[in-house]
C-alpha positions in Angstrom: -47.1 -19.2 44.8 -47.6 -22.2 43.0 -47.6 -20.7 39.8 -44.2 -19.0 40.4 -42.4 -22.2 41.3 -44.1 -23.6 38.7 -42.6 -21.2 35.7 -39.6 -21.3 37.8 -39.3 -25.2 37.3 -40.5 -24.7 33.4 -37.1 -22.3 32.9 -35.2 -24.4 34.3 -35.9 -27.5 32.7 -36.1 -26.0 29.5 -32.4 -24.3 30.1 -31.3 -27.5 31.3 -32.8 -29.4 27.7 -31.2 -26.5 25.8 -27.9 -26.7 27.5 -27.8 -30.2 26.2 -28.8 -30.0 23.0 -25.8 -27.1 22.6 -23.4 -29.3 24.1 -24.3 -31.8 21.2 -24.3 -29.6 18.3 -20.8 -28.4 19.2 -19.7 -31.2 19.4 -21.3 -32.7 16.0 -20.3 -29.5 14.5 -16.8 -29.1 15.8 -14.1 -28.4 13.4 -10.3 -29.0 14.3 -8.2 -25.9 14.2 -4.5 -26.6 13.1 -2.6 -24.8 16.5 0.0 -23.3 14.0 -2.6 -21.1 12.7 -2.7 -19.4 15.8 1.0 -19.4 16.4 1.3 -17.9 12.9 -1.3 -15.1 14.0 0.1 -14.1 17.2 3.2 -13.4 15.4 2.0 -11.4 12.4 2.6 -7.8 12.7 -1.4 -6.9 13.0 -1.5 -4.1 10.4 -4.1 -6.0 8.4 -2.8 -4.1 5.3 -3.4 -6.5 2.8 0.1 -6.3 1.5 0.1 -10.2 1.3 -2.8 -10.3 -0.7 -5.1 -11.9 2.1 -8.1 -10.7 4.4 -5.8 -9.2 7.2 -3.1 -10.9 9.0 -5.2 -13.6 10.7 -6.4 -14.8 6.9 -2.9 -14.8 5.9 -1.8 -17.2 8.8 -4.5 -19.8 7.8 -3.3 -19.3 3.9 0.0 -20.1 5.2 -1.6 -23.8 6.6 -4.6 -24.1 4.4 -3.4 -23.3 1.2 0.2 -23.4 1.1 0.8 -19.8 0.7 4.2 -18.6 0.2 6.0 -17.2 3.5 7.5 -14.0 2.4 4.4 -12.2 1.6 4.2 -10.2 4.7 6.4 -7.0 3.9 6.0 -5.1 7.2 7.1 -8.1 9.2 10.2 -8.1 7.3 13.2 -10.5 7.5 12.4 -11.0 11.5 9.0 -12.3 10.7 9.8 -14.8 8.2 12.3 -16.3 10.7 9.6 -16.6 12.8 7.2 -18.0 10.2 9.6 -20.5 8.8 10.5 -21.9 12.7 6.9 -22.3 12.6 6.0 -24.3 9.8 9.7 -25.9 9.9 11.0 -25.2 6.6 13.3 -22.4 4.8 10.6 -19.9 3.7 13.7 -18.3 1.9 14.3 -14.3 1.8 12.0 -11.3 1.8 12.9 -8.3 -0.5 12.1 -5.2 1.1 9.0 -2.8 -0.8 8.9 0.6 -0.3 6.1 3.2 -1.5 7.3 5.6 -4.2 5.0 8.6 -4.9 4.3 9.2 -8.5 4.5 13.1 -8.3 7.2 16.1 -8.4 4.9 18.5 -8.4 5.4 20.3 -5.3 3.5 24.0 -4.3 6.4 26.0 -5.8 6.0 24.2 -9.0 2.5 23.5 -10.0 -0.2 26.0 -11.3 -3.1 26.6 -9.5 -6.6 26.7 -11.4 -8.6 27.5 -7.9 -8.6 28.5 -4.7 -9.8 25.3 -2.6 -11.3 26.5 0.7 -13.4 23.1 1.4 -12.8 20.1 3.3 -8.6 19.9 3.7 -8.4 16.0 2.6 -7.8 14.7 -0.3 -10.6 12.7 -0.8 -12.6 15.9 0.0 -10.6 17.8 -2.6 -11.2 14.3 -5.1 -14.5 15.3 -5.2 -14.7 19.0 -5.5 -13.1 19.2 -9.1 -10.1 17.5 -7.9 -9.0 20.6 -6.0 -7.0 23.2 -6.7 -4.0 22.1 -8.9 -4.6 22.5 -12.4 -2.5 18.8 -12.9 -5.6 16.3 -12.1 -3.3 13.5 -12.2 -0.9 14.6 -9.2 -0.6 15.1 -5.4 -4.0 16.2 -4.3 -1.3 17.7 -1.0 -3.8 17.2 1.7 -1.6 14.4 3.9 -4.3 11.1 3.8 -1.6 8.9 3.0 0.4 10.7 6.1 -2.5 10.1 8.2 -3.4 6.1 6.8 0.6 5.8 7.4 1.5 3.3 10.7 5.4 3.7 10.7 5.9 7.5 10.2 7.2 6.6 6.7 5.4 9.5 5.0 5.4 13.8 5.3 3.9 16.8 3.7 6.8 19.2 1.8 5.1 21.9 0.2 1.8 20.2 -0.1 3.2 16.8 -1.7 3.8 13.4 0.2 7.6 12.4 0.4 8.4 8.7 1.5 10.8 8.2 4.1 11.8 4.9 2.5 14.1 3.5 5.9 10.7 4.2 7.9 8.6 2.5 4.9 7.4 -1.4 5.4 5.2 -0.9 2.0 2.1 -2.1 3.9 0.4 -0.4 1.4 -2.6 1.7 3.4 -0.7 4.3 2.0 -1.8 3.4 -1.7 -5.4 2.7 -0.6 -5.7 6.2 0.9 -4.7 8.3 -1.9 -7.4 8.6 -4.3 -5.5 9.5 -7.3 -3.5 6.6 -7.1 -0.3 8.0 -7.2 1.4 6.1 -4.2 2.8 2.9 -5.8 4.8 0.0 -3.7 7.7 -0.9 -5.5 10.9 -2.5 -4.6 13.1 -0.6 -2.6 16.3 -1.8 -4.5 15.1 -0.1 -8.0 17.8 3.1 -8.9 15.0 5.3 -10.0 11.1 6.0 -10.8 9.0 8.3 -13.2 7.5 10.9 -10.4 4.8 11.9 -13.0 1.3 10.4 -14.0 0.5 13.1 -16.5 -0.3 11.4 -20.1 -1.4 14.8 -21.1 1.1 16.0 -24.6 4.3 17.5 -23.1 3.5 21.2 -23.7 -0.1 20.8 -22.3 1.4 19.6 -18.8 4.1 21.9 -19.0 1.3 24.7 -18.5 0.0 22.9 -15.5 3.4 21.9 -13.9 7.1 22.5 -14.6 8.3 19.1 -12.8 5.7 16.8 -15.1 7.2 14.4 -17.9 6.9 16.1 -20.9 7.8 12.9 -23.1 10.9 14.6 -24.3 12.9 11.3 -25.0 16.1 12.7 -23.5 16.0 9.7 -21.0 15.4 7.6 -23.6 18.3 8.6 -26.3 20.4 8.6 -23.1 19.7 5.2 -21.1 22.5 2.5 -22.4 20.2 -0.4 -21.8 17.4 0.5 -23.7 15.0 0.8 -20.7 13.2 4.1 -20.8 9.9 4.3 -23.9 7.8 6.9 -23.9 4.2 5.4 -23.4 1.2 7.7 -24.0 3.4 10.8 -23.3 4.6 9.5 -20.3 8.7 7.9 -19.5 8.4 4.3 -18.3 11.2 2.1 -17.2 11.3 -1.6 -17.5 13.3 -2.8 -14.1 14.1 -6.2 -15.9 16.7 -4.3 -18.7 17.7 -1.2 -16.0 20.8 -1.8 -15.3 21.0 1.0 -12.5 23.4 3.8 -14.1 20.9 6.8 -13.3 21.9 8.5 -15.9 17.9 8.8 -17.2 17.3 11.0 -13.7 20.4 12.9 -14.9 19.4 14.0 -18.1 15.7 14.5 -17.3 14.7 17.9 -18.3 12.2 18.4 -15.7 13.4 16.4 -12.8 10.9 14.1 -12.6 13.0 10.7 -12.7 13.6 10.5 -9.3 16.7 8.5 -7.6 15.9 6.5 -5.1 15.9 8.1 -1.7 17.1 5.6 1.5 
C-alpha cells in the first residue's frame, strides 16, 4: 500500500513541477499575434489556391500585416473581399480586376486525330503518363475532366472531351491550372478580347495532320491585326495585350479557329 501512495505522490509532484515549468516557458516564449491577422483570415474565402501567391489563405492574411502585401491579390474573394480587407487594415486597398482561366486548346473529339485507343486509367494525369494518351497532338487537352474535378465554383465542363471555362462561374483560383498536367489552362484577365487556343509549336502542316483546329502559323492574323499585336513565335500566334486594341478581327480571319473570343 505504501508503495502505491507512494508512486501516486511521485506523479503528482512531478506533474505539478512540470505544469510549472510549462507555464513559464510559454510565457518566456510567448509571441504577440496582431488580432487583424485573424480578422483577415476569417474573412478569406478558404480556397487555399495560391492565387495570391502565398501559402493558403491564412499565409496570405499575415503577408497582408507582416509584409505589407498588396490587398487585391485574392481573386476568388473578388471586389466583396477587398472591401472587407481594406475596412480591416483601414485604408483604400484600391480595385481588383477579375482573372478568369482560358484553356489553350480547340481541339475537341470531332477535330483531333487519334494515334491510340486509351483504355487505362480515365484521368489525365493517368493518360500523362501512358504516352500522353490517345490524341496524336501531345500538347493539347488530355479530355479526361481533372481540371473539372480540382474546379470549386462549377466554372469548368467536358464538350467532346475538351475543358470549356464558364468564365461568369470562373474566380481564377487557379487549382484548375495546377491540375492539368499539360499546362494548357492559363489564368488571364477576363477583360482580354481574345486568346491563341493552341500550344502546338510543331510546323503548321505537321499539326495540321494531328488536328484541324491547331495554329498552323499561317500569319493571316498577323497581316490582318491593325495594331501590330499578333507574331508568329516558334510556329505558334501570340498576342501582346499591351498593343491589342480589342477589334477581333485576328479570331475573324483565323483559318483554323483557334483565336478564340472571349466567352462571358
Amino acid at each position: 500500500m505504501n508503495t502505491i501512495v507512494f508512486a501516486v505522490i511521485s506523479v503528482t509532484v512531478i506533474g505539478v513541477i512540470c505544469s510549472f515549468i510549462l507555464s513559464i516557458v510559454s510565457k518566456l516564449l510567448y509571441v504577440k499575434i496582431d488580432e487583424r491577422i485573424t480578422l483577415l483570415t476569417n474573412i478569406m474565402p478558404g480556397a487555399n489556391c495560391g492565387a495570391c501567391g502565398y501559402p493558403g489563405c491564412s499565409g496570405y492574411a499575415s503577408a497582408l500585416i507582416e509584409d505589407n502585401a498588396k490587398a487585391n491579390l485574392c481573386t476568388p474573394g473578388g471586389a466583396s473581399l477587398l472591401a472587407k480587407i481594406s475596412e480591416i487594415l483601414g485604408v483604400d486597398a484600391g480595385s481588383i480586376e477579375k482573372k478568369t482561366a482560358v484553356v489553350l486548346c480547340s481541339g475537341d473529339e470531332n477535330t483531333r486525330n487519334k494515334k491510340m485507343e486509351y483504355s487505362g486509367l480515365l484521368t489525365c494525369e493517368a493518360a500523362k503518363q501512358h504516352y500522353s494518351g490517345q490524341s496524336a497532338c501531345a500538347y493539347g487537352c488530355l479530355g479526361y475532366g481533372d481540371c473539372e474535378k480540382a474546379c470549386s465554383s462549377g466554372a469548368i465542363c467536358m464538350e467532346d472531351g475538351l475543358a470549356k471555362i464558364i468564365t461568369a462561374l470562373c474566380t481564377g483560383c487557379g487549382l484548375c491550372v495546377k491540375a492539368c498536367p499539360n499546362k494548357i489552362v492559363s489564368i488571364e484577365n477576363a477583360g482580354i478580347p481574345v486568346f491563341v487556343a493552341c500550344k502546338n509549336t510543331e510546323k503548321g502542316a505537321v499539326t495540321r495532320k494531328k488536328c484541324g483546329a491547331g495554329c498552323i502559323a499561317c500569319t493571316k492574323c498577323v497581316k490582318e491585326c491593325p495594331a501590330g499585336a499578333v507574331a508568329i513565335i516558334n510556329n505558334l500566334a501570340v498576342i501582346d495585350y499591351a498593343k491589342c486594341n480589342g477589334c477581333q478581327k485576328c479570331s475573324e480571319v483565323c483559318m483554323t479557329k483557334c483565336i478564340l473570343k472571349m466567352r462571358n
